[in-house]
C-alpha positions in Angstrom: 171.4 -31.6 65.1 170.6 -35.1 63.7 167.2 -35.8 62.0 167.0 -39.6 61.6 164.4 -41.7 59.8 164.8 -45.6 61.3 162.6 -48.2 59.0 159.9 -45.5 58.6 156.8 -47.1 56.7 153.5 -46.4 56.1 150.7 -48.4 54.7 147.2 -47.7 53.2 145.6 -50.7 53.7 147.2 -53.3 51.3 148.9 -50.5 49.5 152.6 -49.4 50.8 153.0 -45.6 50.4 156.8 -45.9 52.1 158.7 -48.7 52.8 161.1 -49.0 54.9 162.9 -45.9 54.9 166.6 -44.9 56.7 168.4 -42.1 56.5 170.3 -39.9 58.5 170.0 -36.1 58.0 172.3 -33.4 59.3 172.6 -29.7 58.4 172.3 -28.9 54.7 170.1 -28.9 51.5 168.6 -32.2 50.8 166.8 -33.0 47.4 164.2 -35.9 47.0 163.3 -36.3 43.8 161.3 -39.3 42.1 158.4 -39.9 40.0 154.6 -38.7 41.1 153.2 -40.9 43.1 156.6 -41.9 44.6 155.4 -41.7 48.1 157.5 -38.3 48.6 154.3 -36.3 49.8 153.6 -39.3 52.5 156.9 -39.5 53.9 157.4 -35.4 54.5 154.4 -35.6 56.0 155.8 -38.5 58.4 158.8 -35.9 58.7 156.5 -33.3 59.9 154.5 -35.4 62.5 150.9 -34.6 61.0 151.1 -38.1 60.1 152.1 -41.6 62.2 153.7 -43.9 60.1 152.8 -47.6 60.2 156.2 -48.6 62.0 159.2 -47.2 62.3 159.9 -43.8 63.8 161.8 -40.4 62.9 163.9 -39.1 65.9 165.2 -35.7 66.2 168.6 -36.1 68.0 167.4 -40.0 69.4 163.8 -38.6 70.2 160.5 -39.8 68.5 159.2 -36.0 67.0 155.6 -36.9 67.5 156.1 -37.4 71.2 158.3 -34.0 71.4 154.6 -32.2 70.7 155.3 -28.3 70.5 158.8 -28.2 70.7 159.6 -30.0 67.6 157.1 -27.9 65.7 158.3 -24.9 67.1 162.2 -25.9 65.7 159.8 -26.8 62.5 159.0 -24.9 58.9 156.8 -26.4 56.2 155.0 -25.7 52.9 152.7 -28.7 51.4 152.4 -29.3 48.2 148.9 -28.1 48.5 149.5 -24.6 50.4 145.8 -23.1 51.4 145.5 -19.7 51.7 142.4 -17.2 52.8 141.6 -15.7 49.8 140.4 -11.7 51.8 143.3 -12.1 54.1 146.3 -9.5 52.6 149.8 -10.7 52.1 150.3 -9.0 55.1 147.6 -10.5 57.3 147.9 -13.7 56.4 151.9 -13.8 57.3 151.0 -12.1 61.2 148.3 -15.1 61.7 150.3 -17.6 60.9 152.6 -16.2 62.9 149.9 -16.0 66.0 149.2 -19.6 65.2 153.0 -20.6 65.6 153.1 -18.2 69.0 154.9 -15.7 67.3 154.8 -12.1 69.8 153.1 -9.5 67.6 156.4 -7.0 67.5 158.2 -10.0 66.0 155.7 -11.1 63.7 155.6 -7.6 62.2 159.1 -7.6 61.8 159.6 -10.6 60.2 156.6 -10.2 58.2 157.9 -7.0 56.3 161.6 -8.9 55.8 159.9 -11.9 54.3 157.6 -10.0 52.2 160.7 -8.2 50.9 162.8 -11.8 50.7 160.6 -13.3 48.7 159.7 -10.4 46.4 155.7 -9.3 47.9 156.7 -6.0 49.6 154.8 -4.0 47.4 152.1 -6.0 47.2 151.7 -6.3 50.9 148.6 -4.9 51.1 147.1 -6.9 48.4 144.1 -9.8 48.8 145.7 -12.9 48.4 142.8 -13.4 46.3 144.6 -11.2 43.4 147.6 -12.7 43.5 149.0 -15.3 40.5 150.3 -19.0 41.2 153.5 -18.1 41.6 152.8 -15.2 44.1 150.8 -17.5 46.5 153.5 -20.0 46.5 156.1 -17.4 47.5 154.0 -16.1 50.0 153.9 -19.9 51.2 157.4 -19.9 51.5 157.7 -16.8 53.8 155.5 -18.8 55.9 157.1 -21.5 56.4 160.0 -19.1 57.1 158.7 -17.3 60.0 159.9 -18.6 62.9 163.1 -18.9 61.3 163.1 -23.0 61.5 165.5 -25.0 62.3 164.4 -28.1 59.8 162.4 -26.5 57.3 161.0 -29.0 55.2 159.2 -28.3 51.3 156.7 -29.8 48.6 157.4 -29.2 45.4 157.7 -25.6 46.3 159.0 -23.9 43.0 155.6 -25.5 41.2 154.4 -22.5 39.5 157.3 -20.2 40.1 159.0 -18.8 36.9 162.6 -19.0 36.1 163.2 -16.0 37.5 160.9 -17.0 41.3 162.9 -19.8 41.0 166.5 -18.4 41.2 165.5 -16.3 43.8 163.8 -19.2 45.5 167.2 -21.4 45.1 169.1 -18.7 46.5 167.1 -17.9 49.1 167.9 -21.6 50.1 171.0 -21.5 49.5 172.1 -18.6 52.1 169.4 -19.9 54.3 170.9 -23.7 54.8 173.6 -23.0 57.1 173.4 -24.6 60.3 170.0 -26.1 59.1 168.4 -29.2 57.5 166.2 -28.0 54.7 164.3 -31.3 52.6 163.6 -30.3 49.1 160.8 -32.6 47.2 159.8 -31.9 43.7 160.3 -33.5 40.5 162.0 -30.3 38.4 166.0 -32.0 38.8 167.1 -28.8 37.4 166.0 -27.4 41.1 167.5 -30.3 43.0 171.0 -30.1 40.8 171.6 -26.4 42.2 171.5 -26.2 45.2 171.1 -29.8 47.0 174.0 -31.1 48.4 172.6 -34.9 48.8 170.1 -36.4 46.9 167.7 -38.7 47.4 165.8 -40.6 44.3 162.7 -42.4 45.8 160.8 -45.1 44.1 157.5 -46.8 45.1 158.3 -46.1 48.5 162.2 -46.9 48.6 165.4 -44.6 48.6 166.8 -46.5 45.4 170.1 -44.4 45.4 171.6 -41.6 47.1 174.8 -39.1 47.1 175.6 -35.9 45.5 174.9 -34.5 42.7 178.5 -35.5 41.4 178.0 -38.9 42.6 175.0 -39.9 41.3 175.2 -38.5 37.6 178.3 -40.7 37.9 176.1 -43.5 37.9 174.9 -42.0 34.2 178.0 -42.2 32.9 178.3 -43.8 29.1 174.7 -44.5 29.4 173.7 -41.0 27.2 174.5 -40.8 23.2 173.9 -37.6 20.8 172.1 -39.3 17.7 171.7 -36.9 14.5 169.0 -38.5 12.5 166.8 -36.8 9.6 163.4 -36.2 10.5 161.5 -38.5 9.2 163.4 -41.1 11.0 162.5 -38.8 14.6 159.6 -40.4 15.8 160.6 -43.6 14.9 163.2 -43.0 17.9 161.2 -41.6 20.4 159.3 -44.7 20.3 161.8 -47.1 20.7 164.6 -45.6 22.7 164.3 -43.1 26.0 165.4 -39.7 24.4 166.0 -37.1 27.3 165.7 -33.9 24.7 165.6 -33.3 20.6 166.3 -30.2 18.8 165.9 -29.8 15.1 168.9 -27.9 12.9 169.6 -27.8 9.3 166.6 -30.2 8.4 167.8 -33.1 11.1 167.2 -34.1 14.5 169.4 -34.4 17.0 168.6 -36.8 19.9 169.9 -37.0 23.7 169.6 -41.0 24.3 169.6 -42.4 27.3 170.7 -46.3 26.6 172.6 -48.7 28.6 174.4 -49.6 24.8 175.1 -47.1 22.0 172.1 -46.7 20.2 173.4 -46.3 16.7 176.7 -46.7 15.0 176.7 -42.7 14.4 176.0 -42.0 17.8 178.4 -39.9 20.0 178.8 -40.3 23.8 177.9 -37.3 26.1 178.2 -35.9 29.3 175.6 -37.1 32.0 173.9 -34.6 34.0 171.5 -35.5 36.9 168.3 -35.3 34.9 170.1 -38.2 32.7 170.3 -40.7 36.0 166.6 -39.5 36.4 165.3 -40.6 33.3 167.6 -43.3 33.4 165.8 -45.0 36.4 162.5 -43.6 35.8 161.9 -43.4 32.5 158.3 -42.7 31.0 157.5 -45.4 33.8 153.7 -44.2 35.3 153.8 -45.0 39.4 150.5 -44.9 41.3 151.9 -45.5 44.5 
């Protein structure tokens, strides 16, 4: 199975959401990460053919999906970033009408239904309004839904947003075991997420893949670019304003700074480490995008 994207653009108007796009995806876990407004959301929906891009094309084993109709939804799983939900439906009811809607039989739905429930941690809420449930319960009842007919590309936006860090080791995990012989597309911007369990990355900027490669390979790319400076605090802030400083901790009256910087920041300062978030705020910075 080969899910290609060839030039795939889209345009609002003046305004270019994605640009030119290529990639090649085959089975495994694939993390996009970038900035919001980065043009992820646009381009999964592309992925998903709810939306036509402006040229280009995305071809599922060299055909077009949106002219495959049915059958390339019926090999597809997805949860948007914004999941709606019927508030009086149950856990339970909710997860059988989806499944009608994706022509799910009724034995099957129920079957998968209660193993999904129990996957993502709902089983004993299963006859609980949806209404009741927190943040993190309605995403994971998004992702059992965009599980149920046991996809074959199964493609998520920013789906760990409101999870805790508990929801989202399960989540990873469930991922994780899930991958084999499939292509799962991973957007968010938490890199912790990505760095887990993805095993190509993709970071996207106003509409462009900028880089790509595994985890290994890309925080390669961060390498001698990130500095521990200890500074006393009163000096602290001064940093943060002039110099991109990934995390700070205070001990013993001092600061101690994580610098991202192309030179090293300070005589004192020693060299550390990279680690994927460093490549992300290496490229990104506190850069706003309104793409």
């Amino acid at each position: 199975m080969e899910l290609s994207l060839d030039r795939l653009t889209k345009h609002y108007g003046s305004k270019i959401a994605v640009d030119q796009v290529n990639a090649c995806l085959t089975p495994g876990v694939y993390g996009l990460l970038g900035a919001n407004g980065a043009g992820k959301t646009t381009l999964m929906r592309m992925l998903c053919a709810i939306m036509e891009s402006t040229s280009g094309e995305v071809l599922l084993d060299g055909k077009e999906v949106t002219s495959m109709g049915a059958s390339y939804r019926d090999l597809l799983g997805y949860l948007p970033q914004d999941f709606g939900y019927y508030p009086n439906y149950t856990a339970e009811e909710f997860l059988h009408y989806i499944a009608a809607l994706k022509g799910i039989p009724k034995g099957k739905a129920r079957k998968k239904t209660k193993e999904l429930l129990h996957t993502v941690g709902l089983d004993t809420v299963a006859k609980k309004k949806l209404k009741t449930f927190s943040g993190g319960m309605k995403q994971r009842i998004g992702i059992a839904q965009a599980l149920l007919n046991n996809p074959k590309i199964l493609i998520l936006d920013e789906p760990t947003a409101g999870l805790d860090p508990k929801e989202r080791v399960r989540f990873r995990n469930l991922l994780s075991d899930y991958a084999d012989n499939k292509i799962v597309i991973l957007s968010t911007h938490i890199v912790s997420d990505i760095e887990a369990i993805a095993d190509e990355v993709f970071l996207m900027k106003k509409g462009r893949f900028i880089m790509h490669g595994s985890v290994p390979e890309l925080t390669s790319k961060a390498e001698g670019k990130v500095w521990e400076l200890t500074v006393p605090q009163k000096e602290s802030r001064k940093w943060q304003e002039q110099a991109a400083v990934a995390n700070l901790r205070h001990e013993e009256g001092q600061v101690i700074l994580r610098i991202i910087s192309d030179t090293k920041p300070a005589e004192n300062a020693i060299p550390c480490e990279a680690v994927l978030e460093d490549l992300y705020l290496y490229y990104f910075g506190m850069e706003k995008e309104n793409v």
